[in-house]
N, C-alpha and C positions, 0 to 999 in steps of 0.2 A: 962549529958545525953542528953540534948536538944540540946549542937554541938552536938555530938557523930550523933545526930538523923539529924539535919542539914547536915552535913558533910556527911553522906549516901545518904539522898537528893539528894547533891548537884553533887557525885559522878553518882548516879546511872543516874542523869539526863546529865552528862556529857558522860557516856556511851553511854545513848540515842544519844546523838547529834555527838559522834565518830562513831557509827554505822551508822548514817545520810550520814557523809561525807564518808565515805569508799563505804557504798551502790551506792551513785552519784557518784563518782569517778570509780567505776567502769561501771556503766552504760555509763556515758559518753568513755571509754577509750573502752568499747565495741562499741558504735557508731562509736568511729573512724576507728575501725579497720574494722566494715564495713563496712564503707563509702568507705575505700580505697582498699577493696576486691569488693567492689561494683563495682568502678571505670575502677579496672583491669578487671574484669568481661565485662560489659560496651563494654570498649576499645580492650577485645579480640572480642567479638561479632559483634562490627564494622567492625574487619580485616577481620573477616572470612567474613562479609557480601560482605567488599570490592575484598576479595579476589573472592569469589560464583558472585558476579556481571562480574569481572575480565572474569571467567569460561565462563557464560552464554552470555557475550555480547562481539562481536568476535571487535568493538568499540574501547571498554576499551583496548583489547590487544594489539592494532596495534596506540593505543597511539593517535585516532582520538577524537576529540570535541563529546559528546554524554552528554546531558544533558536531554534525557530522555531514559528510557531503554526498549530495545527491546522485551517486553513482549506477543509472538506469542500466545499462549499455550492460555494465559487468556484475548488475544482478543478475542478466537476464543471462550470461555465460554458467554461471554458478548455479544456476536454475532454472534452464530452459522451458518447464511449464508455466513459469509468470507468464509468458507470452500467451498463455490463452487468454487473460485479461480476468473478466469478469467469471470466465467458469472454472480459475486456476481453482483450485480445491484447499485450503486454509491448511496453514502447518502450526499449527500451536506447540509455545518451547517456550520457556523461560528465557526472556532475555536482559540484557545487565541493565540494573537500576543505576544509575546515579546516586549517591546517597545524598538525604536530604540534609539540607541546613541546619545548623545545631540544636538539637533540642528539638526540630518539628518533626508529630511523626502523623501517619497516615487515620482519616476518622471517615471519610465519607467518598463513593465513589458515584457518578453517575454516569450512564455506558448506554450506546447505542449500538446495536449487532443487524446485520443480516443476517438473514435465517441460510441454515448449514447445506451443505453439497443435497441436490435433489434431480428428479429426472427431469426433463425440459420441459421450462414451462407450457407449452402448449401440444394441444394434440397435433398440430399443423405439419409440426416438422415429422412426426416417427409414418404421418398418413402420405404425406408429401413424396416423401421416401421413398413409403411400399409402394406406392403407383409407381414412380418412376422407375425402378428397380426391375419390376416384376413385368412393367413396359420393354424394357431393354434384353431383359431377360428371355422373353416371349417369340422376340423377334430380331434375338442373336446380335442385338447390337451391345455387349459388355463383353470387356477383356477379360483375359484369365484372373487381375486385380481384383476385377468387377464380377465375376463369377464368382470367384472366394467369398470376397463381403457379402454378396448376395444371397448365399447358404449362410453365414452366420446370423445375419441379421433376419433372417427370414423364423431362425431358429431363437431367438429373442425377441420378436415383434410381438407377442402377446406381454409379457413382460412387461415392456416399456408402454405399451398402450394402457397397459392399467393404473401404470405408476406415473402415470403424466402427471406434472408439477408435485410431486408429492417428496418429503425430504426421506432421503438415506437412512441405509447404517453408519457411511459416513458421515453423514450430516448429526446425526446424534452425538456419534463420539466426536467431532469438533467442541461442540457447544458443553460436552462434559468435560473437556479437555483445558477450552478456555475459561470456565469455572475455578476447575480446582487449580492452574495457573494463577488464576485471581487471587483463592483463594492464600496459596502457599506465599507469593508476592509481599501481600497488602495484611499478614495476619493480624495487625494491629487494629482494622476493621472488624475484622470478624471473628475475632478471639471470641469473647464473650458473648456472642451473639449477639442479635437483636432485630428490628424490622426491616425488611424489605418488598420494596412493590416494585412489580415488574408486569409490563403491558404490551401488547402484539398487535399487530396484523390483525383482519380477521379471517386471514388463508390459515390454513390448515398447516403447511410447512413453517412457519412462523409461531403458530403455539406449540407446536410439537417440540420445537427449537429452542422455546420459552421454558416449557417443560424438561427437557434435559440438563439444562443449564438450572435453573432451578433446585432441581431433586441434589445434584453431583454440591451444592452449595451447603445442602442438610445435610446430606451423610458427610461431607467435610466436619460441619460441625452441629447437630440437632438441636443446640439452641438456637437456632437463624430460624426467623418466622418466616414466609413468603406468603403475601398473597402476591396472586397473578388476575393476572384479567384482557381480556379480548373480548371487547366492546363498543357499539359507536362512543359513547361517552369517551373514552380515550384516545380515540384514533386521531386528532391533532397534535398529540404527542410526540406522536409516532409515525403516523399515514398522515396528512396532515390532504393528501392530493386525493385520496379517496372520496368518491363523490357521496359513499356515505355518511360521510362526515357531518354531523349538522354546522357544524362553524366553516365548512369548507368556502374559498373564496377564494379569486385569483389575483396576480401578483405577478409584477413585471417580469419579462424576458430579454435576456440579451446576448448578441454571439459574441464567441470570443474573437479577439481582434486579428490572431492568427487567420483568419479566413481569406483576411483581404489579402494574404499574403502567400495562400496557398499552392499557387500554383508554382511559388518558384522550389515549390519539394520536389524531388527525383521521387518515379514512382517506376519501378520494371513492370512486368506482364501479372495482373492480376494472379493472385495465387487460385481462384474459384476457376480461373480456366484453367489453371494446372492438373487443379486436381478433375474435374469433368475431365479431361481426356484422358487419366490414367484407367477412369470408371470406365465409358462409353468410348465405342469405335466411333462413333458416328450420336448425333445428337439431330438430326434430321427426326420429326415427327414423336418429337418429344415435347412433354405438356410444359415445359419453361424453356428459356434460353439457357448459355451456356455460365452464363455469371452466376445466374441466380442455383442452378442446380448444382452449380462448387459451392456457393455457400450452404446452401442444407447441409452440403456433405461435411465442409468446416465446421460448422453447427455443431453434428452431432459429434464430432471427432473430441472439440474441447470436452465435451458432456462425457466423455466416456469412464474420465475417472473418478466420477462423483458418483457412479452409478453399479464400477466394477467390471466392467466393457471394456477395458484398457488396449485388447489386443485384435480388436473386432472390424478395425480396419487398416490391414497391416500392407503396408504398400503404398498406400494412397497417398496418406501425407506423414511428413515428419516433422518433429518439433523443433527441428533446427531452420525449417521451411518458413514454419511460424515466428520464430527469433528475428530474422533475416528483413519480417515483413513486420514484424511489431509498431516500431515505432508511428508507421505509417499508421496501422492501426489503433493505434494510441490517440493518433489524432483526433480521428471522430469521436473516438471515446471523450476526453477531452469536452471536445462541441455537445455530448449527450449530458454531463454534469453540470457543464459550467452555464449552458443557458436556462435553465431553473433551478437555479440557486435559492434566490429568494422564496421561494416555495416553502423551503425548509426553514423558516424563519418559525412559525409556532411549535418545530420539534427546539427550537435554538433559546426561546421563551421558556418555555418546557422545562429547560437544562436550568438556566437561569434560576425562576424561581422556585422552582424545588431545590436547588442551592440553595439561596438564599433563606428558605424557612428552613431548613439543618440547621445553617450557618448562625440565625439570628434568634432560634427556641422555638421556631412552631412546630418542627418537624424532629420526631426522634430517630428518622430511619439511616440504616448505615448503610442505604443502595438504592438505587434508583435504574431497574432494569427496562431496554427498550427493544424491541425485536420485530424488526422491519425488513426492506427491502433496500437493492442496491440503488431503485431509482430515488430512496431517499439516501443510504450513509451518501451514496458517490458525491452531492449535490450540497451534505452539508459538509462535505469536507470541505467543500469550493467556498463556500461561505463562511466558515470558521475559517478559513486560511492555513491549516494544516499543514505543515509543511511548505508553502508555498505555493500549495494548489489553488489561492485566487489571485497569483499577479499576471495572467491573461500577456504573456507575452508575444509581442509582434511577431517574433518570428518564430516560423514552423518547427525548425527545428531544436529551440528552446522548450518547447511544453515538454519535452522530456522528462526536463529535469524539474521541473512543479508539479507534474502527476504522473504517475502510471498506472494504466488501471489495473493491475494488480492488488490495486490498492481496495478495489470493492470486490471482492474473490467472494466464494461462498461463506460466511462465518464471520465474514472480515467485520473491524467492529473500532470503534472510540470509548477511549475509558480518560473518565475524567477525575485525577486523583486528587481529593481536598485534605491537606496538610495544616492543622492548626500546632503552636509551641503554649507552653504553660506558661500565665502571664503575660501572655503575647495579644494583642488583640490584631493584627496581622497575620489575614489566613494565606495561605499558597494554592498552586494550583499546579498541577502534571498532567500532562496531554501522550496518551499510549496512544499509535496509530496501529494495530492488529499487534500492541503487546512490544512495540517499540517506542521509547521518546522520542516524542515529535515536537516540532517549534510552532509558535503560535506569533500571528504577525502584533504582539508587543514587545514595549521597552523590557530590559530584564540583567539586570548583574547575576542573578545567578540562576539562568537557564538550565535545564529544561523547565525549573518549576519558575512560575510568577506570582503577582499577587492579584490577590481575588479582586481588590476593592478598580485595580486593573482592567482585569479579565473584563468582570462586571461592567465597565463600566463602558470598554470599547464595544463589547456583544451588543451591548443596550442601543447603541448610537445605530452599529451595524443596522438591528432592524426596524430602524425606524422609517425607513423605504416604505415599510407596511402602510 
């Protein structure tokens, strides 16, 4: 009885322990399996992610270096004044360099800038205004909206009328800002000093712009030489479209292809009617229509923070108003750089061989300064390919992600960083689009930076359209 009794024990407890291992053996053999349902899971989520990057960033499709991704949509969440485009107001910050390849460090920079935050270029829009305003005003056609801004602005109109096109306080401290950026960046340029020439416009907000950036270069470091100059002699450089130009000359145009496809974009209710009827009760016996008097009022809304007006038309519209309708607006932008491009082809010669006498002993200078307009940076970014800004995508809703015009803001600017190593006869090349690395549509193992003899060689082919 007592085996009997043992031996039941010794079973039942063996049971227990057969139970043990079956129960682990299967737990473990369900871990495996999905670990490796995990895995495949995982690995389809990747493709799709790779494939949805592939979609959204027109980069990846045309097989160029893109090591960060074009994300329009959720700058503009993070930043809702990009959306003014061209009058967003430039935010200079140190942003992260890449480090270069071993042993190369920085010798020669060439840079092309729009000139800094200024008041509207023309008298048209601050006179435009006061008519219209002071019309509505007269004969009780403006809302209580429209009452407000019309004491404000009425109480500014001297101001702005004398400061028409002329550059800021903000526009100063931009271009002093993007200087000493430069400088602190790139000190291996500019340690020891040495020359630099730098050339403008011949508008007045463009040398003033030339001159800030300039001076904040010296007090950086007072061995830096600068001469400057605003002259026809230079203006191919720079203005290349100026008809005072003596070399000026014309040069093909072309739309981009998105056009023929425009129509299949969603567009809601103009935002220029929006805002005309938050102004005016009534637009009967008014000296424009109602499109054209929302955009004045757009107009001047972007302009107000380059000039310190920020709260001057409080009501009327909002920047999330603007976000909403960007892209739209993006479009034409878009169609205003990309069809003269080629224009910008003697500032892109320009860049070229003033590189190339740095690069080969004719040339001692450690900079090469250029301080224009956005109807040239916008036009040579399309041309240089910047980003992506020349693959002219069919559809509308792609040019997103190849330009935003954010991208030509007041300040906004191209720095071209040339990298030689000791012993090396293999220069490099870094493309900053407003102080970010940008891609440049060449071959390249070690992106952002490329090589010159590269660079050089595709720029050259580029303007041979000429």
């Amino acid at each position: 009885m007592v085996v009997q009794k043992d031996w039941r024990t010794f079973a039942t407890a063996s049971n227990y322990t057969l139970i043990i291992i079956i129960t682990v053996t299967a737990v473990i053999t369900y871990l495996v399996v999905m670990n490796r349902m995990l895995v495949s899971i995982v690995a389809m989520l990747m493709a799709t992610f790779a494939t949805a990057q592939t979609a959204i960033n027109p980069l990846a499709q045309r097989g160029r270096q893109s090591w960060q991704p074009l994300q329009a949509l959720e700058q503009l969440k993070a930043e809702p004044m990009k959306a003014y485009g061209g009058d967003y107001p430039y935010q200079w910050a140190p942003r992260p360099q890449t480090k270069a390849p071993k042993g190369y460090k920085p010798f020669y920079v060439s840079h092309y800038s729009r000139h800094g935050s200024r008041y509207y270029w023309t008298d048209h829009l601050y006179k435009d205004i006061d008519t219209l305003m002071t019309i509505g005003h007269n004969r009780y056609q403006l809302t209580s909206v429209g009452e407000a801004f019309y004491k404000k602005f009425k109480e500014a109109k001297e101001e702005l009328q004398t400061g028409v096109s002329e550059l800021t306080e903000v526009g100063w401290q931009q271009h002093q800002g993007i200087a000493r950026t430069m400088y602190n960046t790139f000190p291996e340029v500019f340690r020891k000093g040495g020359d630099v020439f730098a050339i403008s416009s011949l508008s007045g907000r463009c040398v003033l712009s030339m001159s800030a950036f300039c001076q904040e270069l010296v007090q950086c470091n007072p061995k830096i030489e600068v001469r400057e100059q605003s002259s026809r002699f230079t203006l191919d450089g720079v203005v290349p479209t100026d008809r005072q130009n003596p070399a000026w000359r014309r040069f093909p145009k072309s739309r981009p292809r998105y056009e023929k496809r425009n129509g299949e974009f969603k567009r809601g209710r103009p935002l220029a009617d929006v805002v005309a009827d938050r102004v005016f009760t009534s637009i009967d016996s008014l000296p424009a229509d109602r499109r054209r008097i929302g955009g004045w009022l757009l107009d001047l809304y972007t302009s107000l923070p380059s000039i310190g007006h920020q709260g001057m038309m409080e009501g009327i519209v909002s920047d999330q108003e603007l976000v909403d309708r960007w892209e739209e607006a993006n479009l034409g932008s878009y169609t205003w750089v990309f069809e003269p491009r080629y224009e910008m082809i003697p500032v892109l010669k320009d860049i070229l061989n003033k590189a190339a006498d740095v690069i080969e002993g004719r040339s001692n200078r450690i900079a090469d300064l250029r301080f224009g307009h956005d109807t040239c940076l916008g036009p040579l970014t399309v041309l240089m390919g910047i980003n992506g800004a020349d693959l002219d995508p069919e559809d509308p809703y792609e040019v997103k992600n190849c330009y935003q015009n954010w991208q030509t803001a007041m300040a906004s600017n191209i720095q071209l960083v040339f990298y030689r190593k000791k012993n090396s006869a293999d220069i490099l090349v870094k493309c900053l689009l407003n102080g970010a690395e940008a891609s440049l549509p060449l071959p390249s193992d070690q992106a952002p930076y490329y090589k010159w003899s590269d660079f050089r060689d595709f720029y050259i082919k580029r303007c041979q359209i000429e």
